[in-house]
DOSETOR-298850 format. One line per 10 residues: number of its first residue (from 1); their letters; for each residue x, y, z of C-alpha. Coordinates in Angstrom, 3 decimals, decimal comma. Layout:
<drenlums>
NUM> a> X/Y/Z  ...
</drenlums>
This chain:
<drenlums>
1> xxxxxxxxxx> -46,700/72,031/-89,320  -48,392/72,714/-86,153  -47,757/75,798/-83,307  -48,919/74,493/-80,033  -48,708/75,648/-76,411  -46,935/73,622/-73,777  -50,043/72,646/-71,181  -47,348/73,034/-68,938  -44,939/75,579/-69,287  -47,184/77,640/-72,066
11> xxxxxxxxxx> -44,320/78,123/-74,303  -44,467/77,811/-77,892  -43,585/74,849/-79,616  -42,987/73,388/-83,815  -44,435/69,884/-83,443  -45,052/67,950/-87,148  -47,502/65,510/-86,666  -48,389/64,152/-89,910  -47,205/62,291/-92,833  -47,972/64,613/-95,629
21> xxxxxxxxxx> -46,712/67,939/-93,542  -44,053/69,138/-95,581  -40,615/68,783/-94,472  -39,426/72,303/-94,753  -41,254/74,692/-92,680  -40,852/78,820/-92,592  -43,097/81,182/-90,465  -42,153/84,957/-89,163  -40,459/83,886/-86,277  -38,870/80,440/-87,657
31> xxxxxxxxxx> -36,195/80,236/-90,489  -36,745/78,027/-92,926  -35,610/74,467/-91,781  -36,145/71,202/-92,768  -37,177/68,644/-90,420  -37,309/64,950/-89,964  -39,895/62,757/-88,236  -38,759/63,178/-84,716  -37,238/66,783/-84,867  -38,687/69,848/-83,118
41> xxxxxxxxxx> -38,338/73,503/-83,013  -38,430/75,013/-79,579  -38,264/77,922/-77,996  -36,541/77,708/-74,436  -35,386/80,712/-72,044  -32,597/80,601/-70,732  -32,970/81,497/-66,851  -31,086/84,910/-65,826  -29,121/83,571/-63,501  -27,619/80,981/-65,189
51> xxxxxxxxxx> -24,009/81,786/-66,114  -23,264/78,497/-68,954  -25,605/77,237/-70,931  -23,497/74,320/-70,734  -23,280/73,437/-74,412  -20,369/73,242/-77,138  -21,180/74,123/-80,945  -19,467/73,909/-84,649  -20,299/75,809/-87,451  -22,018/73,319/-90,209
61> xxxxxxxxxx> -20,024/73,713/-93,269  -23,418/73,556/-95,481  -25,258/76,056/-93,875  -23,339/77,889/-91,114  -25,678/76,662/-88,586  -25,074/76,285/-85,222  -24,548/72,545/-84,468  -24,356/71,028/-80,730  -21,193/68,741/-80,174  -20,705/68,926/-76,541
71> xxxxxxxxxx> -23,564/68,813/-73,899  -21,879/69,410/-69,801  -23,157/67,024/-67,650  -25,613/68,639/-64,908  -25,719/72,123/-66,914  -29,517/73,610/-68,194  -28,805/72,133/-71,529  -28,588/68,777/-70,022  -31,347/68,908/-67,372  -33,422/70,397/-70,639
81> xxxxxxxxxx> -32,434/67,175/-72,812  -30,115/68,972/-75,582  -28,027/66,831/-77,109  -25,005/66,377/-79,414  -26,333/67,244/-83,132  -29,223/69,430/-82,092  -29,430/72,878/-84,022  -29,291/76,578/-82,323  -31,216/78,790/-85,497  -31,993/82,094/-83,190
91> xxxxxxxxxx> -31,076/83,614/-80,296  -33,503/86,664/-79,379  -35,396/86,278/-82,698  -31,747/87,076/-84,751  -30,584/83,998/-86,655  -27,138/82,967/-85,423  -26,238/81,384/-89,067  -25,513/85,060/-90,816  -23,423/86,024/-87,241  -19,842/85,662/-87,131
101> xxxxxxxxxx> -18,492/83,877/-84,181  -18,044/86,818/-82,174  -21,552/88,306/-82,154  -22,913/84,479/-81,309  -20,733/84,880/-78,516  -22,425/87,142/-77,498  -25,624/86,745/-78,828  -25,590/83,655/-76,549  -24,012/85,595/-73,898  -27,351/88,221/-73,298
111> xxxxxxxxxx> -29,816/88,169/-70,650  -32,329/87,329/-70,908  -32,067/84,946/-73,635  -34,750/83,200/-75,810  -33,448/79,923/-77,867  -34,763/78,731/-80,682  -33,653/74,844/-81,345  -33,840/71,994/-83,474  -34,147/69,355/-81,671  -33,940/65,524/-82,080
121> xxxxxxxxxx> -36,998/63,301/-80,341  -36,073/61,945/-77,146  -37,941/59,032/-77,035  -37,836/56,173/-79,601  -41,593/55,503/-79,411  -42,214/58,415/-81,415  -40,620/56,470/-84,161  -42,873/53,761/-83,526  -46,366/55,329/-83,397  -45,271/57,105/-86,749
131> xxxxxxxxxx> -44,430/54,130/-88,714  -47,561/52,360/-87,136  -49,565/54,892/-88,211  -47,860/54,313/-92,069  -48,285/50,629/-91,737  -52,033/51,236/-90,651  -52,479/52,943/-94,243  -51,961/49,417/-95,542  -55,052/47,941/-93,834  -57,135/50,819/-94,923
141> xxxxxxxxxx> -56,145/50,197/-98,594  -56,953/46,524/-97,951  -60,141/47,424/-96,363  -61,325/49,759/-98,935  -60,285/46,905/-101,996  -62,064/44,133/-100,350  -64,976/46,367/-100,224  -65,539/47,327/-103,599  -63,911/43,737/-104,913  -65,949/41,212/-102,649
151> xxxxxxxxxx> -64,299/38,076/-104,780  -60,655/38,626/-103,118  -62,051/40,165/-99,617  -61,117/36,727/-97,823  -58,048/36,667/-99,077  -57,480/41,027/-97,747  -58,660/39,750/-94,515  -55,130/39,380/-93,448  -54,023/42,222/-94,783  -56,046/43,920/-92,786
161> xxxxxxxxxx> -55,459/42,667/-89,368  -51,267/43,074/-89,438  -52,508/47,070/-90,639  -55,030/47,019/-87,844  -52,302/45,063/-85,879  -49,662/47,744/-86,161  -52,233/50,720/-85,889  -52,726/48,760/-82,013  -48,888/48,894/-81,422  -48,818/52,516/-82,109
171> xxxxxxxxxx> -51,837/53,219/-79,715  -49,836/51,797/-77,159  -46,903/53,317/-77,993  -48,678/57,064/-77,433  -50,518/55,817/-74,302  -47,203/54,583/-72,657  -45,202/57,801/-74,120  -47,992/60,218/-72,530  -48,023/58,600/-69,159  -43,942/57,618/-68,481
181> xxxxxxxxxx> -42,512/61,053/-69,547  -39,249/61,357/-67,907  -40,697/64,518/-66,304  -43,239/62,737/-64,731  -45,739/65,047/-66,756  -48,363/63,717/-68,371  -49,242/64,367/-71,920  -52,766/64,441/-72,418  -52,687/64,815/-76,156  -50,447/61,618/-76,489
191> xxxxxxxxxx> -52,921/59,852/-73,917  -56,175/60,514/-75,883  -54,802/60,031/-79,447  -53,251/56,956/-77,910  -56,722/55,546/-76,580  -58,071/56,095/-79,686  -55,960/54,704/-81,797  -55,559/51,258/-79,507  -59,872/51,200/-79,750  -59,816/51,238/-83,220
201> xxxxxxxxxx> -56,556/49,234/-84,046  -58,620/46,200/-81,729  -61,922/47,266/-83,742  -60,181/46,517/-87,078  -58,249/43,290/-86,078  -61,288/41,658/-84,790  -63,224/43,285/-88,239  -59,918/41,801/-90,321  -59,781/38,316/-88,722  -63,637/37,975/-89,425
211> xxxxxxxxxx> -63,319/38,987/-92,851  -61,329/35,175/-93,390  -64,733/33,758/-92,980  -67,225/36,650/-93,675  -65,592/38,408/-96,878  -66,444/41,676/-97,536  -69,600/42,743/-95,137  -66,759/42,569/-92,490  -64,017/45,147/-94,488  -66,331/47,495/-95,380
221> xxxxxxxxxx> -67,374/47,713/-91,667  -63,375/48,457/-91,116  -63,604/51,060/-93,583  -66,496/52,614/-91,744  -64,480/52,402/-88,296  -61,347/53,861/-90,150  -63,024/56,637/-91,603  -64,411/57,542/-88,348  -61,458/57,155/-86,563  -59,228/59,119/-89,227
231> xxxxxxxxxx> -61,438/61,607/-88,642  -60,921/61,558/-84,966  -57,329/61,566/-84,452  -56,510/64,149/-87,300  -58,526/66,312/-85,066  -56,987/65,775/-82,092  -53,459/66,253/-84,027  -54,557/69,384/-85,496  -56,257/71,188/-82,399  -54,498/69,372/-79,072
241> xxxxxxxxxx> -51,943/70,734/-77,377  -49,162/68,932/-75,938  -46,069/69,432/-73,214  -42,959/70,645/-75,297  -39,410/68,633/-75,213  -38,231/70,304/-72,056  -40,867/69,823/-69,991  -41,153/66,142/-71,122  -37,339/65,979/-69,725  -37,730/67,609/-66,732
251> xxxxxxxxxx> -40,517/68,575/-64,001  -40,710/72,151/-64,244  -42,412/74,891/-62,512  -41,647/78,113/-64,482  -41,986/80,545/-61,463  -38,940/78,508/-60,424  -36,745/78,492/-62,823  -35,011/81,916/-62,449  -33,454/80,109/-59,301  -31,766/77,729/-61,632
261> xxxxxxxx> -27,352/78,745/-61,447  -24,851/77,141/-63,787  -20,913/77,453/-63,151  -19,674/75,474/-66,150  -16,840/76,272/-68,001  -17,497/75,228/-71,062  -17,867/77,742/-74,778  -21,855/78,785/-73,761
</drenlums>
């Protein structure tokens, strides 16, 4: 699980970016949670002046966490993307789960006031470039079997293209996440990951398709691509910030947002 720093806003932000990233995470500032492909923890202040948060909650019976059910239309929570399901674990570092519903009132109440959410993707292409990447895995075993078993490597050649094929669709997935944000922002850790990832997923169809005709000279070539590639992005994953949930949601210029006034009625 990875901390990064929104290139725009600078906050801190819980972003799990690979496969084999466990799904529970725990650090000194985060409870332990588990999380999904497509969920986030984020931190977001809530500006001083800004009298509803604008969101409705219900205790989970599991857990006693604090579970969105009602986002007001035109409030922070909905120009910030929260929606219905999303999680509130801490308000000013104290977890709200071992509160009782008076002292989250007011807990949520305080200025000034540092959330820490849950939250679920907004954008479905995040599901996409994930399970690319997975289906990419199945090239690369196809790749590295033709290789060291030259006898079936015309008949892996296929294999390896729909891998290579899908590891394409997920490039492009990341390249047009990182340049339509809703925010208008652009995300230049989505961009390069994505650029890579479409160069080598057109690398290994072309190596795949030859490998038909060619046999295994051509898959062990895709192996050497993959490798470098794998390589690549995992470093870019690891070490490359990106632009946290609200701030793909909304353009935002922090020195702006104490302006920001909500009159909703609503329970925060």
């Amino acid at each position: 699980m990875g901390v990064f720093t929104c290139t725009v806003c600078r906050c801190e932000y819980y972003d799990r970016r690979f496969l084999w990233e466990s799904h529970r995470f725990k650090d000194k500032k985060v409870p332990e949670v588990e999380l999904e492909f497509g969920d986030y923890l984020v931190e977001y202040e809530v500006p001083p002046n800004t009298k509803k948060i604008g969101i409705a909650c219900d205790r989970n019976p599991k857990n006693q966490r604090l579970v969105v059910q009602e986002v007001t239309d035109g409030s922070w929570a909905a120009k910030l993307g929260i929606r219905i399901l999303d999680e509130v674990l801490r308000a000013n570092g104290s977890s709200l789960d071992v509160m009782g519903d008076e002292d989250v009132m007011q807990a949520l109440q305080a200025r000034p006031l540092v959330l820490l959410l849950k939250v679920s993707d907004l954008d479905v292409r995040d599901e996409v470039r994930r399970y690319a990447d997975a289906l990419r895995l199945t090239g690369t075993t196809a790749n590295i079997t033709g290789s060291a078993l030259p006898m079936v490597a015309p008949m892996l050649g296929p294999v390896s293209a729909v891998g290579a094929m899908c590891g394409t669709a997920g490039g492009i997935s990341q390249l047009s996440q990182g340049l339509t944000l809703p925010s208008g922002h652009v995300d230049q850790h989505l961009i390069t990951k994505g650029a890579v990832t479409t160069t080598l997923g057109v690398t290994g169809t072309t190596l795949g398709t030859l490998a038909t005709v060619f046999g295994s000279p051509m898959l062990m070539a895709a192996v050497g691509v993959g490798v470098i590639g794998l390589g690549t992005y995992m470093t870019i994953d690891a070490n490359m910030n990106g632009i946290c949930l609200a701030c793909r949601v909304e353009k935002r210029d922090p020195a702006e947002d104490t302006a920001t006034k909500i009159d909703e009625d609503i329970f925060f």
